[in-house]
N, C-alpha and C positions, 0 to 999 in steps of 0.2 A: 504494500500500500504506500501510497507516494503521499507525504505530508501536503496541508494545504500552504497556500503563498504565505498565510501570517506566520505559519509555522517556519517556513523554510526561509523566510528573513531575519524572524528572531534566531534563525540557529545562525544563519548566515553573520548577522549582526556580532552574536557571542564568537565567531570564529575570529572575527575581525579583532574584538576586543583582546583576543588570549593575543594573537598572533604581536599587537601592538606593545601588551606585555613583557612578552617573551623578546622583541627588539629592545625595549627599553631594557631590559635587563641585561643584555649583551653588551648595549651600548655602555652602560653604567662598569661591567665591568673589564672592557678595553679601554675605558677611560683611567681606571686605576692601574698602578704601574705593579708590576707584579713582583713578588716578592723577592726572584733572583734578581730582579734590574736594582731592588732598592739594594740589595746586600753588594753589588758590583760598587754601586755609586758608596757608597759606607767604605769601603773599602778601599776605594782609590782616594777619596778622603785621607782618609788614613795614611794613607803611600805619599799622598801630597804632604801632609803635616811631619808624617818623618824625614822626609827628602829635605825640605825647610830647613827641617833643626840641625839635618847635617849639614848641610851647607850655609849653617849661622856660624857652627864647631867650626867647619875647615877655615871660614873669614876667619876667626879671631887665633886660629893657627897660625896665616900667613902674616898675621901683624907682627911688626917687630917688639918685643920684648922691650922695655927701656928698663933699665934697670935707674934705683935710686942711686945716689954716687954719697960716698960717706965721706964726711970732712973729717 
């Protein structure tokens, strides 16, 4: 038996709504960065802030030393 027209627009209608759902929720979650990208990015963070500090160490290596002179 083949549903009447009211029928098979409200089904039609609710098909549309999940489908609409189901995009927004895709969309919602390729919007969010996924948890390997966050740990990469923490991580080169990381590599960046120690690269820094050794190359604050090696500057103050290459300086010359003065020493006090004693009378």
């Amino acid at each position: 038996m083949v549903p009447d027209r009211y029928t098979l627009e409200k089904m039609a209608l609710a098909h549309r709504q999940q489908l609409q759902r189901e995009a927004e929720h895709e969309q919602i979650l390729g919007a969010r960065p996924s948890h390997s990208s966050h740990r990469m990015r923490y991580m080169a963070a990381r590599l960046g802030t120690c690269l820094i500090a050794l190359g604050t160490r090696l500057r103050q290596l290459e300086q010359p030393r003065t020493s006090v002179a004693v009378d």
